[in-house]
DSSP file (Angstrom, degrees, kcal/mol; ACC not computed):
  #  RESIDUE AA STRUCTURE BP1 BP2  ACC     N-H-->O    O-->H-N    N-H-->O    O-->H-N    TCO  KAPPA ALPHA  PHI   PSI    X-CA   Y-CA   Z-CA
    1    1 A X              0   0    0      0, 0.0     2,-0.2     0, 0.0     0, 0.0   0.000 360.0 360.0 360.0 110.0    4.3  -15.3  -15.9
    2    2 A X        -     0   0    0      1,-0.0     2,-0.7     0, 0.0     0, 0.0  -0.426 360.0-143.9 -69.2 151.2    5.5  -18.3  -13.6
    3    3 A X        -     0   0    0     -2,-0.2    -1,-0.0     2,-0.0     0, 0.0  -0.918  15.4-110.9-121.8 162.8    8.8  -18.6  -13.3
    4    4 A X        +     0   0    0     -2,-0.7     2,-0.1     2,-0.0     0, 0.0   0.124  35.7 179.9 -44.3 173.5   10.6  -22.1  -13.1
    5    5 A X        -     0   0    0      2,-0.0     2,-0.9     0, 0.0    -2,-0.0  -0.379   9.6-164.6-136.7 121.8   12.4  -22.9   -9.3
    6    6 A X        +     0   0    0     -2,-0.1     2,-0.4     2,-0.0    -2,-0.0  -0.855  12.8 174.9-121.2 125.5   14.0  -25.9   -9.0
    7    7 A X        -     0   0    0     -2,-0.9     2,-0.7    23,-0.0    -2,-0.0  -0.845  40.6-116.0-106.8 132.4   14.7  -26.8   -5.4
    8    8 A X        +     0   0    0     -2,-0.4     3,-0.1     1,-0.1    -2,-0.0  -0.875  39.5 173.0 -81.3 106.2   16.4  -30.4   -3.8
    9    9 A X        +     0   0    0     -2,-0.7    -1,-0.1     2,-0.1     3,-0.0   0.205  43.7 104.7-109.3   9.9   13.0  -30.9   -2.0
   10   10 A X  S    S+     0   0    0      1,-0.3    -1,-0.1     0, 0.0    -2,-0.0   0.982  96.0  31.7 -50.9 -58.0   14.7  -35.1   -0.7
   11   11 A X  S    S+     0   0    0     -3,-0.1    -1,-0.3     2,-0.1    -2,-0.1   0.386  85.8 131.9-104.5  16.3   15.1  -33.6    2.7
   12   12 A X        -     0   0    0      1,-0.1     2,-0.6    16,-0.1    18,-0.1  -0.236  54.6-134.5 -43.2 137.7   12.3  -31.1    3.0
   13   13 A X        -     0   0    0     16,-0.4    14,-0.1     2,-0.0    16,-0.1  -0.456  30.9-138.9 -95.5  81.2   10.5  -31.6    6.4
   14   14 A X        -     0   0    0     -2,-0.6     2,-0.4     1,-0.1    14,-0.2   0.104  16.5-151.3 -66.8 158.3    6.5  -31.5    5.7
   15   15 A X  B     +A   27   0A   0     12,-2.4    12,-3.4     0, 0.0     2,-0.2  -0.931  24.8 158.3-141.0 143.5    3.6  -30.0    7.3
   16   16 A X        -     0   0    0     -2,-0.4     2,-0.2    10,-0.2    10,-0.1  -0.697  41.3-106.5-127.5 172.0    0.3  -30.0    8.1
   17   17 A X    >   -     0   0    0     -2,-0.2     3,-0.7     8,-0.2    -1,-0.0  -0.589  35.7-118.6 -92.9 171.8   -1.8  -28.4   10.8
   18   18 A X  T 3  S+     0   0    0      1,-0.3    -1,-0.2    -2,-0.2    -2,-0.0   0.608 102.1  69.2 -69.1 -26.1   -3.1  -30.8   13.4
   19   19 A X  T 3  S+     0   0    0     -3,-0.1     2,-0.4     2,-0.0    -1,-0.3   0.690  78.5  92.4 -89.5   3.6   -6.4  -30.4   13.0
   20   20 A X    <   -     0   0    0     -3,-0.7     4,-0.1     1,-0.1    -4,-0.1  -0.758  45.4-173.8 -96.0 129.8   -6.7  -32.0    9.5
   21   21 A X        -     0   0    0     -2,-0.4     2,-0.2     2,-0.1    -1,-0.1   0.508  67.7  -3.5 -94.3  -6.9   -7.5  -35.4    9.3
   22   22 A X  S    S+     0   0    0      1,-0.6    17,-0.1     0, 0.0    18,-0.0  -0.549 117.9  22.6-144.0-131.6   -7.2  -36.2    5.7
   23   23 A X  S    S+     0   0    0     -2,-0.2    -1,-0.6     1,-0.1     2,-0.4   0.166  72.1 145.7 -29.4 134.1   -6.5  -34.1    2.8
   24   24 A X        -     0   0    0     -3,-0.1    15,-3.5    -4,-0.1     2,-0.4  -0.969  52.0 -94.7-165.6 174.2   -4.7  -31.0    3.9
   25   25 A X  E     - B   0  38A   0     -2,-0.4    13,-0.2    13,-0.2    -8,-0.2  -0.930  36.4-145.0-122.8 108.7   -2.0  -28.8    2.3
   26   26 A X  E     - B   0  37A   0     11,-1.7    11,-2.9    -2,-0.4     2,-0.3  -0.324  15.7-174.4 -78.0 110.1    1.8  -29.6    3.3
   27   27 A X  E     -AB  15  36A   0    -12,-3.4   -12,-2.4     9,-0.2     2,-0.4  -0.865   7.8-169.7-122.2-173.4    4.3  -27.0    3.6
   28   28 A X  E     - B   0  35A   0      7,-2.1     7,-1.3    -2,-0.3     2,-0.3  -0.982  27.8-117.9-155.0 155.2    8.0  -27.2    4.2
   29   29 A X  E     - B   0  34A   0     -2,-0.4   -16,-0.4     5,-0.2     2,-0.3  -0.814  29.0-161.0-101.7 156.8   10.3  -24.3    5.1
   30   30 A X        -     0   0    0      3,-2.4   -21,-0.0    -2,-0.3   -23,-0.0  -0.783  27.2-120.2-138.8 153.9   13.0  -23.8    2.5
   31   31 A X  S    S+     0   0    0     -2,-0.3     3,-0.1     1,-0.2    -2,-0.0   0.535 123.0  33.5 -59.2 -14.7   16.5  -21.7    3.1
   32   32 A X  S    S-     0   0    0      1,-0.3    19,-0.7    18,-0.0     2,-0.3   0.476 135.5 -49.9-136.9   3.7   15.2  -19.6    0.4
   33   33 A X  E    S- C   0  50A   0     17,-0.2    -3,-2.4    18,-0.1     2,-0.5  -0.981  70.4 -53.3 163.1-153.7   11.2  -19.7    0.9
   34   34 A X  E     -BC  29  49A   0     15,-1.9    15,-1.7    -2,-0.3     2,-0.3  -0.947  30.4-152.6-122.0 115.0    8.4  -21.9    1.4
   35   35 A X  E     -BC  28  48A   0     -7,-1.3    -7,-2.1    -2,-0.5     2,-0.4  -0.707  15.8-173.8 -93.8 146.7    7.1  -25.0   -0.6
   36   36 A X  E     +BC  27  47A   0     11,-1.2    11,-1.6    -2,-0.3     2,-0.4  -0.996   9.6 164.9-142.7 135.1    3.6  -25.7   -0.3
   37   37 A X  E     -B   26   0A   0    -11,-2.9   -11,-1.7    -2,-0.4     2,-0.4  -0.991  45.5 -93.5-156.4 163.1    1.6  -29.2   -1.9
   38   38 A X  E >   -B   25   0A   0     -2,-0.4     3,-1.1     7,-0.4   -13,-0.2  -0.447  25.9-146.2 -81.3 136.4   -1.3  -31.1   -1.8
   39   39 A X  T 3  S+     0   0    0    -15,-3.5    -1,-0.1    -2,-0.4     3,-0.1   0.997 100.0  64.1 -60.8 -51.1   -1.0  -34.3    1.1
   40   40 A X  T 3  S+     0   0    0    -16,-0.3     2,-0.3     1,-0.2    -1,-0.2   0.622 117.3  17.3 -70.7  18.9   -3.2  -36.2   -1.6
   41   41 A X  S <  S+     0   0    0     -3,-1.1    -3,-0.2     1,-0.1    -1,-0.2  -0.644  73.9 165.7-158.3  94.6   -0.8  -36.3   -4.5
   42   42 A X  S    S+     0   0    0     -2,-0.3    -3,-0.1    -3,-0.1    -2,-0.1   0.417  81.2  62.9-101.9   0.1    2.9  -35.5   -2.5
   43   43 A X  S    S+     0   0    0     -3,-0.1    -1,-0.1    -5,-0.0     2,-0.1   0.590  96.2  79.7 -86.2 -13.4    4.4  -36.7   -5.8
   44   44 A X  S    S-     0   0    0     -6,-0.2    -6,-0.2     1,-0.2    -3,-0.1  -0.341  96.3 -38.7 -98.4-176.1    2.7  -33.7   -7.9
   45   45 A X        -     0   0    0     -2,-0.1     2,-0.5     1,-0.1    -7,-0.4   0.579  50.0-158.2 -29.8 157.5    3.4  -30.3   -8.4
   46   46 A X        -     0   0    0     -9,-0.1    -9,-0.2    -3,-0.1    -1,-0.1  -0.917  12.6-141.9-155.8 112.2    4.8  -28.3   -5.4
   47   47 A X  E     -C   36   0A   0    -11,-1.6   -11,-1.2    -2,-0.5     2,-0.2  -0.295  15.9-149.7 -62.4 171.6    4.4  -24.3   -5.5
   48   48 A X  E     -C   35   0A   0    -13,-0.2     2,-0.5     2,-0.0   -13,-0.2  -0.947  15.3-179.0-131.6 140.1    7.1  -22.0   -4.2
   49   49 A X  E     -C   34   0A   0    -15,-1.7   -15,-1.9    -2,-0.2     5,-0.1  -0.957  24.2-126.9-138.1 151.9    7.1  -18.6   -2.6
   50   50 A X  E >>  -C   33   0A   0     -2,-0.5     4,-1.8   -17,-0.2     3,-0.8  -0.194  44.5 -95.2 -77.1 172.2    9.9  -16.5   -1.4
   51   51 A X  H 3> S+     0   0    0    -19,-0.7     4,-1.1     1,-0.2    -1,-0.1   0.703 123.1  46.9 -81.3  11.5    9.6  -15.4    1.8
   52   52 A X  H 34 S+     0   0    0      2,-0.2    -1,-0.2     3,-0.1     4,-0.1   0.360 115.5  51.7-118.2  -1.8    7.9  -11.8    1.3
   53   53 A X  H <> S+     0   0    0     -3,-0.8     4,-0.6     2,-0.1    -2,-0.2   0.738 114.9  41.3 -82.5 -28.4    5.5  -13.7   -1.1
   54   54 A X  H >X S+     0   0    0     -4,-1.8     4,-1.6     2,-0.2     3,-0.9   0.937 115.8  49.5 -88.5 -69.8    4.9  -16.3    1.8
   55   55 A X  H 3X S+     0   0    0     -4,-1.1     4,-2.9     1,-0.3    -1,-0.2   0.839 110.5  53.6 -50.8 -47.4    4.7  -13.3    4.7
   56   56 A X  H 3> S+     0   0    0      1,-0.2     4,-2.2     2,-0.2    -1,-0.3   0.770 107.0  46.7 -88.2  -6.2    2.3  -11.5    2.6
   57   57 A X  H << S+     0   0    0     -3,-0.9     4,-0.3    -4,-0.6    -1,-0.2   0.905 115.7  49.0 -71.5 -45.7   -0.1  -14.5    2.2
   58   58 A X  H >X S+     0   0    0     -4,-1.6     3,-0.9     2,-0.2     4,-0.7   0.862 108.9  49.2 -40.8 -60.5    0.1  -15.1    5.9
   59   59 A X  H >X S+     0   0    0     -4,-2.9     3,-2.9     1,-0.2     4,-2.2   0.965 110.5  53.1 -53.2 -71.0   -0.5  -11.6    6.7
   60   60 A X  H 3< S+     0   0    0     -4,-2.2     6,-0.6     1,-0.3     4,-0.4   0.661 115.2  45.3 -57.8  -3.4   -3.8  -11.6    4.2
   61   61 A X  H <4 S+     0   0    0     -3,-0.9    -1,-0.3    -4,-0.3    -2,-0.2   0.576 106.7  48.2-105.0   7.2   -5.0  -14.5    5.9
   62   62 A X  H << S+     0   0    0     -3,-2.9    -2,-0.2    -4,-0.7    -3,-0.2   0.735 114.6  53.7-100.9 -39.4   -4.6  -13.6    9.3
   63   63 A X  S  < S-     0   0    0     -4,-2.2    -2,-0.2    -5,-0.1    -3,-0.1   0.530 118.7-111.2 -77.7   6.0   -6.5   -9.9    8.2
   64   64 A X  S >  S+     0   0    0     -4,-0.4     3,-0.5    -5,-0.2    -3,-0.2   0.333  70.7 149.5 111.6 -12.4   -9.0  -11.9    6.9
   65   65 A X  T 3  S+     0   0    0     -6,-0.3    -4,-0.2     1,-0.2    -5,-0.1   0.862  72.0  47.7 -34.1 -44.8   -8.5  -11.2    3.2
   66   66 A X  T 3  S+     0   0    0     -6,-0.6    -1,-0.2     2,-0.0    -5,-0.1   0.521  78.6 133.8 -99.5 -10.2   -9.8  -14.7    2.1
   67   67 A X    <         0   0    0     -3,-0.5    -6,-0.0     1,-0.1     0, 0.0  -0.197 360.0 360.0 -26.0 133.1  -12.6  -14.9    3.9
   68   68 A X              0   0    0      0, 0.0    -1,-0.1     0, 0.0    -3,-0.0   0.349 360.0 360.0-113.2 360.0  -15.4  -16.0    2.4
């Protein structure tokens, strides 16, 4: 089930890492989690994750979880 979140995203600051030169994925720190979107379409859809959804994504990618 997804659930809804509606966020005032006007003064979110985004970010991308440094090494991307085009197309990347933007995130923005939230008081209440993390927004995350695609750079080429910054007018379309924009996940959210709380911050223990956020931590634990970080965490599987740092152990390597998505590796391919």
């Amino acid at each position: 089930m997804v659930k809804k979140f509606e966020a005032d995203l006007s003064g979110a600051v985004w970010r991308r890492s440094a090494k991307s030169e085009e197309a990347a994925v933007e995130v923005a720190l939230l008081d209440n989690g993390v927004a995350v979107r695609d750079s080429r379409r910054p007018e379309g859809d924009v996940l959210f994750f709380t911050p223990a959804e956020w931590d634990a994504f970080v965490g599987g990618a740092k152990d390597g979880e998505f590796d391919l």
